[in-house]
C-alpha positions in Angstrom: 111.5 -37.0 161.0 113.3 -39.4 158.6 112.1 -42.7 156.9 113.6 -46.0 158.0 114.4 -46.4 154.6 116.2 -43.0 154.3 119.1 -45.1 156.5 119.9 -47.6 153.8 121.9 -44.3 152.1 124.4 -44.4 154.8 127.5 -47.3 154.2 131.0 -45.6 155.1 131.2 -41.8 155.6 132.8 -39.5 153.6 133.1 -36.6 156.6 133.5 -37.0 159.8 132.0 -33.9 162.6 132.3 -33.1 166.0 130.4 -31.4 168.4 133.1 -28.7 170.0 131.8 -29.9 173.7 132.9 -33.7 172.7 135.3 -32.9 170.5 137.0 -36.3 171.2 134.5 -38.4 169.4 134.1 -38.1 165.9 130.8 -38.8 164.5 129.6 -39.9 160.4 127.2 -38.4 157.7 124.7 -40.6 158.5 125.1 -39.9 162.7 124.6 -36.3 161.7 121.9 -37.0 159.2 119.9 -38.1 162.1 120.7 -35.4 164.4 119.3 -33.3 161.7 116.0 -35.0 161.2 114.5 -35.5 164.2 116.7 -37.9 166.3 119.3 -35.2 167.6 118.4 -36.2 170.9 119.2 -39.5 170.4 122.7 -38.3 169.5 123.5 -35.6 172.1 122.5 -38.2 174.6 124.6 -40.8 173.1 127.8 -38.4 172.8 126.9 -37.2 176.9 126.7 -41.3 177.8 129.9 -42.1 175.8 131.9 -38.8 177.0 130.9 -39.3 180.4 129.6 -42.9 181.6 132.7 -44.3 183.3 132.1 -48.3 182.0 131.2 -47.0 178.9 134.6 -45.0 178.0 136.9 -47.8 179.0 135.2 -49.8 176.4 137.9 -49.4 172.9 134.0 -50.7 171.1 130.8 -49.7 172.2 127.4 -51.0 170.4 124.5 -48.7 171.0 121.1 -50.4 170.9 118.0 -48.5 170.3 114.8 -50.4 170.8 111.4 -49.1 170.6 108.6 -49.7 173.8 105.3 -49.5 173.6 105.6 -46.5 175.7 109.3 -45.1 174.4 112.4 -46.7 174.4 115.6 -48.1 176.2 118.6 -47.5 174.5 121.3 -49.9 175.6 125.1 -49.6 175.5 127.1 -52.8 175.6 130.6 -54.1 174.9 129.4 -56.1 171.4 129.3 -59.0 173.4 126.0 -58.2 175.2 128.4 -57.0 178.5 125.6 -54.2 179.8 127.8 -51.8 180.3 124.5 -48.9 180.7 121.3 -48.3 180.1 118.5 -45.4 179.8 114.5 -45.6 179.4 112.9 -43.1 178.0 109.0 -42.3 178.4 109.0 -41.0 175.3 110.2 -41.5 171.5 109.0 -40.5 168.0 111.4 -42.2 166.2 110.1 -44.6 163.3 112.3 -47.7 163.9 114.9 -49.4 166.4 118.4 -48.8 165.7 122.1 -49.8 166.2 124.9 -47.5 166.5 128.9 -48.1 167.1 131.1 -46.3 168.9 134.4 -47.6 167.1 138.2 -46.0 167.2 136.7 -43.0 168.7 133.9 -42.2 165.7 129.9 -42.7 166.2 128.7 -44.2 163.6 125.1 -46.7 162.1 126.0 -50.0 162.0 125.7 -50.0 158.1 128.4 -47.3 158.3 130.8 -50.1 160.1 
């Protein structure tokens, strides 16, 4: 699992991936730094939502919310301007601080990576 502070190394991206089954969004170093330590189901669920949530692909820029309950987490999608666009609970979740993610121009990305 990573830090929180192991996030403040992520501003811009130097490569972008994609995963061959949503090959139309691209996704930054520090998206796939997470999926790599410990958060890749925070990303493959992300990429299913924004591939396949019908509000949430009509959106050009999509802000991805992740905040931490005392029992898991919801993770929010909205249209930056607080417009719920989706939203998914989960029981469960081991990861050591909220976050924000973008879904701009087709690429995933932190928000310091914006």
């Amino acid at each position: 699992m990573f830090a929180t502070s192991d996030l403040s190394n992520f501003y811009g991206s130097e490569n972008l991936f994609f995963d061959r089954m949503f090959s139309k969004i691209k996704y930054t170093d520090g998206v796939k730094f997470l999926s790599g330590n410990g958060a890749g189901w925070l990303v493959s669920d992300a990429l299913v939502i924004l591939h396949m949530e019908k509000k949430v692909i009509r959106e050009d820029f999509v802000c991805i919310k992740v905040k931490r309950t005392p029992s898991g987490a919801t993770i929010r999608y909205t249209d930056g301007n607080e417009k719920k666009l989706f939203q998914q609970d989960y029981d469960g979740c081991d990861l050591p601080c909220d976050l924000t993610l973008y879904r701009e121009n087709g690429v995933l990305m932190l928000s310091s990576e914006r």
